[in-house]
Structure formats: C-alpha cells, structure tokens
N, C-alpha and C positions, 0 to 999 in steps of 0.2 A: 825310592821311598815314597816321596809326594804325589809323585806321575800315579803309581798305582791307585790311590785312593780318587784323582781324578779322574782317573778313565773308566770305575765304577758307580760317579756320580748319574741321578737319574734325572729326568728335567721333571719336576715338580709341578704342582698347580691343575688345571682345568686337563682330564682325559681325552686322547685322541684317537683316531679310528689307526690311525698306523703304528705299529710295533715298531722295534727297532733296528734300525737302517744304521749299516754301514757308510762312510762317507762316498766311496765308490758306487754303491746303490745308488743313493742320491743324485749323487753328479749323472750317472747313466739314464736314470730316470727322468731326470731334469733337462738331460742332452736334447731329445728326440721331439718336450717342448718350447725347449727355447726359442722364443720370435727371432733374433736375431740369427740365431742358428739357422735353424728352418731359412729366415730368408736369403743365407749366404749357400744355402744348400738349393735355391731356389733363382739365383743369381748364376751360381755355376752351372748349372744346367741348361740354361739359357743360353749363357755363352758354350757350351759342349754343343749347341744346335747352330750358330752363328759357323763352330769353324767347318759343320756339313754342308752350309750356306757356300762357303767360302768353294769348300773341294769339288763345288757343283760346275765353277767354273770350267775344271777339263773337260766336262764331260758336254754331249752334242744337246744343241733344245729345238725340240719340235715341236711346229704350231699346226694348228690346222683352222683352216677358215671354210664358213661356210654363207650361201646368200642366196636369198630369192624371195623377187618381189616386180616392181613396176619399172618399166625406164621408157623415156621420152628423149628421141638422137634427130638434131638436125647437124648435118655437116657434111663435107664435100661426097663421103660416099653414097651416103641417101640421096645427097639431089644428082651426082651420077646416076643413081638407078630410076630417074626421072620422079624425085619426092623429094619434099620439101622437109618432112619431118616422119618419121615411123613408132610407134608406139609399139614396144613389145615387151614379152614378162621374160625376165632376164635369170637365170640361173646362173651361182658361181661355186664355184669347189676347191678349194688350193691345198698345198702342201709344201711346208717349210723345213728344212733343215740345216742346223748351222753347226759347225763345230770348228771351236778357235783352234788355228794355228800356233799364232803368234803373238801376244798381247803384249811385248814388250817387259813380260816380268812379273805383270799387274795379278796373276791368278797365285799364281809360286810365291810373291809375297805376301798377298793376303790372305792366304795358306798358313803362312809361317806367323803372321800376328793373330790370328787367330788363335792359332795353337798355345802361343803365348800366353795369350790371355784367357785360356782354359785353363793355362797351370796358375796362370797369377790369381783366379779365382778359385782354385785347388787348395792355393795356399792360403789364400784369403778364408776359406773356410778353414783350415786347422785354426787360421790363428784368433778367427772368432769363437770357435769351440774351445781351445785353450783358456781366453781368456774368460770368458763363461767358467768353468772348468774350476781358475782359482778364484771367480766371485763365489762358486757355490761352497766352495771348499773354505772361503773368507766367512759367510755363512753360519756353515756347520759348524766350524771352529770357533766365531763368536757363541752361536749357542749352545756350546760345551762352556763357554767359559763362564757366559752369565749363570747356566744353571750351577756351576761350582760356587761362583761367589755367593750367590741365593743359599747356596746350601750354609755355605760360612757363615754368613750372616745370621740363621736362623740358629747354630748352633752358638755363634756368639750371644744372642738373645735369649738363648737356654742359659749361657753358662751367668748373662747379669742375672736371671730371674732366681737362681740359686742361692746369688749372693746377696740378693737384696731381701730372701724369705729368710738367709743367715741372719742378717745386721736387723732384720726386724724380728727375728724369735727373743734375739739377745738385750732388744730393745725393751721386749715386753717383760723381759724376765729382768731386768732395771741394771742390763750391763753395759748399753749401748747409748749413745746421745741422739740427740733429735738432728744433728748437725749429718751424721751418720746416715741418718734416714736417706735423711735430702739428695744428698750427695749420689747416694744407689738409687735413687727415683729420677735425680738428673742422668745419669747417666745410661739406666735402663730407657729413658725414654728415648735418648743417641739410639742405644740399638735397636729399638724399634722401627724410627727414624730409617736404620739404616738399611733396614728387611724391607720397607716397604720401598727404597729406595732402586734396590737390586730388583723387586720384582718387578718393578717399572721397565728397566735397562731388561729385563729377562723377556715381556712383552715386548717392546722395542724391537729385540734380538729374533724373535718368535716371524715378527709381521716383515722383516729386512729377508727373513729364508723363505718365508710365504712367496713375498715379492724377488727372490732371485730364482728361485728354481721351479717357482707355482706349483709344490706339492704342501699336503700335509706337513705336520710339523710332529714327527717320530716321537713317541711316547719316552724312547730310552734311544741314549746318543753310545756309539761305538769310537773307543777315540780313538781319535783319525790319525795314530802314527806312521809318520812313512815306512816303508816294510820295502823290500827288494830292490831299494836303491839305494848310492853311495854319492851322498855332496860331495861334490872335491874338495882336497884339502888345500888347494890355493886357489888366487882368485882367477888365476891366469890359464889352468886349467879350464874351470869354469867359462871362461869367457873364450878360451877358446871352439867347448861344444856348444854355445849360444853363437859364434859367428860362421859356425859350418851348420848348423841346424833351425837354428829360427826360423818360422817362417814368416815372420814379418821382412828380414832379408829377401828370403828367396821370392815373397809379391814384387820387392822393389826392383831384385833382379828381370824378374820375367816382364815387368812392367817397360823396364827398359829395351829387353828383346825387341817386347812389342813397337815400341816408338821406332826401332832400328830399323823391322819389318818396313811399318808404314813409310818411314821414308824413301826405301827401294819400292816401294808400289806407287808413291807418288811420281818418281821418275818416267814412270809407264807412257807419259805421252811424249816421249822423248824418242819413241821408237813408232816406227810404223803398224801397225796392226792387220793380220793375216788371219782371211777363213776360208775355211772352203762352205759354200751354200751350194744347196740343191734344191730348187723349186721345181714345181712342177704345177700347174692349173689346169680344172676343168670348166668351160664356159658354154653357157649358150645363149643363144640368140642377144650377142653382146655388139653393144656401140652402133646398134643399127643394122646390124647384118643378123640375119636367122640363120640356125644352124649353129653347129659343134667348133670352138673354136680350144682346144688346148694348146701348150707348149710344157717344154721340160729343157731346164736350164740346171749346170753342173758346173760351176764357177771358183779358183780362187780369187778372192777380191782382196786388195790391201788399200787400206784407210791410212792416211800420212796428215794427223793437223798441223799447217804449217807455222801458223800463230791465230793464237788465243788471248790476246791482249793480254799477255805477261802473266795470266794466272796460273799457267804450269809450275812457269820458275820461282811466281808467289806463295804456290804449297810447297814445292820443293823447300824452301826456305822456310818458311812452319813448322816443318816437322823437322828440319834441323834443329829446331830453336826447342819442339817437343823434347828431342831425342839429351839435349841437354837440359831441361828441367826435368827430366825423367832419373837423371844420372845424381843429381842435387837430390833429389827426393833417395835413392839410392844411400848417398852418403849420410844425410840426415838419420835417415833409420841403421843406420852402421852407428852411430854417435848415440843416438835411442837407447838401441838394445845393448850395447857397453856400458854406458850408466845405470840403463835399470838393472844389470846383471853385479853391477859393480854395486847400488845401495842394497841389493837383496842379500848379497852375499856377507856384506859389512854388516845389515842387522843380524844375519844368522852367527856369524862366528864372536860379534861381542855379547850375543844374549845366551849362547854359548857359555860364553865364561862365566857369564854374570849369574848361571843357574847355581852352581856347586858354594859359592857364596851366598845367596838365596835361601838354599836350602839349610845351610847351618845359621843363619839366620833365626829361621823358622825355629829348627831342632832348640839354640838357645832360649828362645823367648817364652818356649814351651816350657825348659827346665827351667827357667826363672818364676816361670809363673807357680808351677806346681810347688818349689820353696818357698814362695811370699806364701801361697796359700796356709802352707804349714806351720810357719811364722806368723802368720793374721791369725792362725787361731792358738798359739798361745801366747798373744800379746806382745810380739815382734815385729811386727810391720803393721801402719797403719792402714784403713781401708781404700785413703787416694791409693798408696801403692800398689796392692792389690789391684784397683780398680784400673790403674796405668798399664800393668803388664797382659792384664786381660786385654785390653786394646793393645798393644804392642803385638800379643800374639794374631791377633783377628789382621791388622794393619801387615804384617808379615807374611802372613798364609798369601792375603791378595797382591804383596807383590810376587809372591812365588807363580802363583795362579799368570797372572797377566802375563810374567815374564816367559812361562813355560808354553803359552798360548798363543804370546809372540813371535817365539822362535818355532814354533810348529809352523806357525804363518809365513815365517821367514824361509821355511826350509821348501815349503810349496812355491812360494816367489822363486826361489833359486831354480827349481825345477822347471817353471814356469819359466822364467829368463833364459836359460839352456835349450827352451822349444820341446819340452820330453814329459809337459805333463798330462798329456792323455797318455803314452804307451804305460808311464809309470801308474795310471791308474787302470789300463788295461781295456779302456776303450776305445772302441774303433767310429768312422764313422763311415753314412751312408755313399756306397758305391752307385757315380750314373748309370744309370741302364739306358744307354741311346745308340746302343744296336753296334754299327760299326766303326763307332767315332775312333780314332786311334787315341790310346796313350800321352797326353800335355807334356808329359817328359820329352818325345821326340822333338817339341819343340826347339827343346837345347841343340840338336843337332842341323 
C-alpha cells in the first residue's frame, strides 16, 4: 500500500545533471572511485608482486662484473721479478651464478606467507568493497527517505493552508471566532516550521551521498528494494552463511596462515644452507703480473651458522607469539561478525512486524481524519480536533516512512553481515593482471 507511493516519490528542490539511478548504479559507479577501494585494490596488488618477490627464490641469480682502470702492486712477486713496485692498467671481467639448493625451508615458506597474504588482501578488498557497498546503499536509502518525509511535510502544509483559508472564509462571513483564527495560524506556522525543517535533513542527506560515493545526486531515486534474494528466516541460518562466507573471517584466517608460514621460515637458520655457484673471471694484467690471467670454478658450498648470539631462537619465539596474536585477532572477528549478524538480523525481523501495524495505523488516522473533517463542517467536532488528527496522520505517515526505510536498511545489513552483498547487488571487482602470479587460494593448500 504505502511502499508503492514511496518508491514513486521524486527528490524535490534544486535541478541536477543526473537522471535517475538505480541504487546498484550508484554503488557500481561509486565502487571504481572509492579511495578506500582503490587503495585496497592498490594494497593487493602490491602484495600479488611481493609473493613473485618471494618465488624468485628458486630460481638461479646472475651477476656480472665488469672493471678497468689503474693499479699500483708491490709485493713479493714484483720484487721477485727484480721490482719494487709495477704500475699497470688492469682489466677485469667476471661471471656469477648461484642457484640454492638448500635453504633450510626459508624459500617454500616465504612462498607460502606470501601467498597468504595475497588472499588476506583479496579479502581485505571484498570486505572494503562491501562495506562501502552498504555505506552507499545507507546513503541512498537515507535520501529516499528524507525526500518522502519532504514530500509529507509539504502536503501536510497544503492540507493546514486549506484549513486555515476554511476557519478564515467562515470568520469573515461572522461564523468563526478569532480564537479560531489563531489557533490555524499557530499551527500552520508548525507546519511550515516543519517543511523547512525536512529540507534541511533533505540537504544534509544530499551532501552525506555526495560525500560517500562522490557522484551527483540523481534527480529521481529508484527504491532500492531487495529483488533476487531470500533473508533467512532464522537467525541461525543466517549466521551460519556469515561464518563460512564473510570475508572479514577469511582476512583473519589467511592472516594466521601467514604468521604460521613466517614461523617455518624463521626456523631457516636452523639448517645448513646449500648452493651450487659457478664462477668464472677474466683478468689482465692483474696484481702485478701482465698478461691474461682467468679461472672457472664449479662449486657446491654449504653455509652452517653455528651461533648468532641467540637471535635465531629470539625470532623463532616472535613469531610464536605472532602466530598466537594472529589466532586472537581470528577469534575476535568470529565474536565481530556474530553480533553484527545477530543485531542486523534483530532490527530486520522486529521492524518486520512493526510494519503491518504501521501501516493500519496510518490507514486509521487517515479514516478519522476525513470523519472529524465532515463533522467540522457541520458543527461536530471542534477545530483543535480537526487540527489534532491532521497532525496524527502527518505524525503516522513518518513513522511508517522511517520504519519502512529502516528495515530496508536492516535487510542490507543482513546481507551485508552474511558477506553476499556485492553478488547480491551484481558487482564484481577488479581482477590483478600480474602475469603469472598463481591464484592466493593455493595458499590454503
């Protein structure tokens, strides 16, 4: 009944350059510039380059050196060759190559925290997107709601000026009192009062959607009912596709992957370390001697540190201590996202019920008004009553309005709390393009 007349409300006042947008418009629109967005999409990407950082490990590193310049050599071969000191321009050429064996673990786990923390910033971007998502949608639905009560207001302000040009024809015509008068001029100036007080809140409402999604502010608002999705009808249901799908969970998860990684890579100096190098140089006229002097050496070498004044077993125990504030941080957002899922879900199903009483509400205060009316004018009800029910109905429309604008809000939170409200709105976001990073999902494995 109600819903219909608000969803073909228009936002009133000062013309804008944008037509009328959808709330999914909006949000999609507003997605691609949200700062926060962007910089979580700006954040993952970063780390999608950290875990190619990381896989560079396996693979061999090649240096190449090059030199030429002055050298001045005294030392036992020169005064062998009966000289004290030889002056010669010295040429040098080398080539390195190393490629680990054996690191002890250190490549394979920082492999794996790496990967880790591509998903945790994977999901870090949904769940800044998300939450963006029902700011704009908090938004939109506020400025649906103030242009409804604006509208109210201005049709209550029609329905005093009616009655106050009544009580004043009747006045002039010597059937009405001056007490009469007053009365309809106090209370028309209420609803004057109360128009310009909405369009204030309607401004307000205007400059909060400017500042969440930085676009224009749509000429005409599409109400934003949810369409192809089903709230659950218990809370437990609900709560439990908020704890297999949120991705504020799965950050906290993967966060702790990560810490579990770093600790197996900190163990890394606990093992001896194996490479094989192959050098090779070309030299001349080097250390005194003239002439061509190369070599080519083909080596594995192993590195064993045998103490490091206790700082191995010092980070070892760090990341112990990470890997359990990682697991708290874990639990905390398990505790999080079940109360928010649990007050989202409480506002929607009591505001739920509160609407169908609301609504008859409304229905009655409208049939009462239209009987005083008929009754004021053949000398059955006085003008306060009249004037009472006129505010009773205006006073009922707005709690119908806020009620109906709350649980719309409510039913986005639930959404929102469950982790499902971009698919529910049908947006997607942007995929890294960084060549051949693999998939953060592997991480789990």
């Amino acid at each position: 009944m109600f819903r219909s007349v608000i969803a073909g409300v228009l936002i009133g006042g000062a013309s804008f350059s944008v037509s009328a947008a959808s709330l999914e418009e909006v949000v999609a629109a507003g997605l691609s510039q949200n700062p926060d967005v962007n910089r979580a999409v700006h954040s993952r990407n970063a780390i999608y380059q950290e875990v190619k950082q990381a896989k560079a490990g396996y693979l061999p590193k090649l240096d190449v050196t090059a030199g030429y310049g002055y050298e001045w050599t005294n030392n036992t071969t020169t005064r062998a060759n009966g000289n004290d000191d030889v002056e010669l321009t010295r040429g040098e050429a080398g080539l390195s190559i190393r490629q680990m064996i054996f690191d002890g673990f250190a490549t394979s786990s920082e492999v794996k925290r790496q990967k880790a923390r591509a998903l945790s910033a994977d999901k870090r971007l949904v769940e800044t997107a998300e939450s963006y998502a029902l700011d704009a949608a908090r938004a939109y639905i506020e400025l649906n709601r103030r242009g409804t009560l604006l509208q109210q207001a201005k049709e209550t302000l029609y329905n005093h000026l009616k009655i106050y040009d009544q009580i004043k024809r009747r006045s002039e015509s010597g059937l009405g009192a001056l007490a009469s008068i007053q009365q309809a001029e106090g209370r028309l100036a209420l609803a004057e009062v109360n128009v310009l007080a909405a369009e204030n809140n309607m401004l307000d409402a205007k400059a909060n959607y400017q500042r969440v999604t930085g676009l224009s502010v749509p000429e005409e608002l599409i109400y934003p009912e949810l369409v192809n999705v089903t709230i659950p009808e218990e809370l437990s249901q609900a709560t439990e596709v908020a704890l297999s799908n949120h991705p504020t969970l799965q950050v906290a998860e993967a966060d702790t992957m990560a810490a579990v990684a770093q600790y197996d890579a900190a163990k890394r100096n606990y093992y001896p370390r194996v490479d094989f190098e192959l050098d090779s140089t070309w030299n001349d006229d080097l250390d005194g001697v003239e002439g061509i002097n190369e070599d080519l050496t083909a080596m594995f070498r192993m590195r064993y540190n045998l103490y490091n004044g206790g700082a191995d077993r010092a980070r070892v125990r760090q990341t112990q201590h990470q890997i359990e504030e990682a697991k708290s941080v874990q639990t905390n957002s398990h505790r999080e996202v079940v109360q928010s899922i649990e007050l989202s879900w409480n506002a929607y199903d009591i505001l739920s019920r509160q609407l169908p009483h609301l609504e008859q509400h409304v229905a009655s205060s409208q049939e009462t008004r239209n009987s005083y009316q008929k009754q004021f004018n053949i000398g059955q009800r006085s003008l306060l009553d009249l004037l009472d029910t006129e505010n009773e109905v205006f006073s009922a429309k707005n709690d119908l309005v806020n009620a109906l604008h709350d649980q719309l809000i409510a039913q986005y939170r639930v959404v929102n709390g469950m982790g499902t409200l971009l698919d529910t709105l049908n947006l997607s976001l942007p995929e890294p393009n960084l060549g051949d990073v693999e998939n953060p999902e592997l991480a789990k494995k």
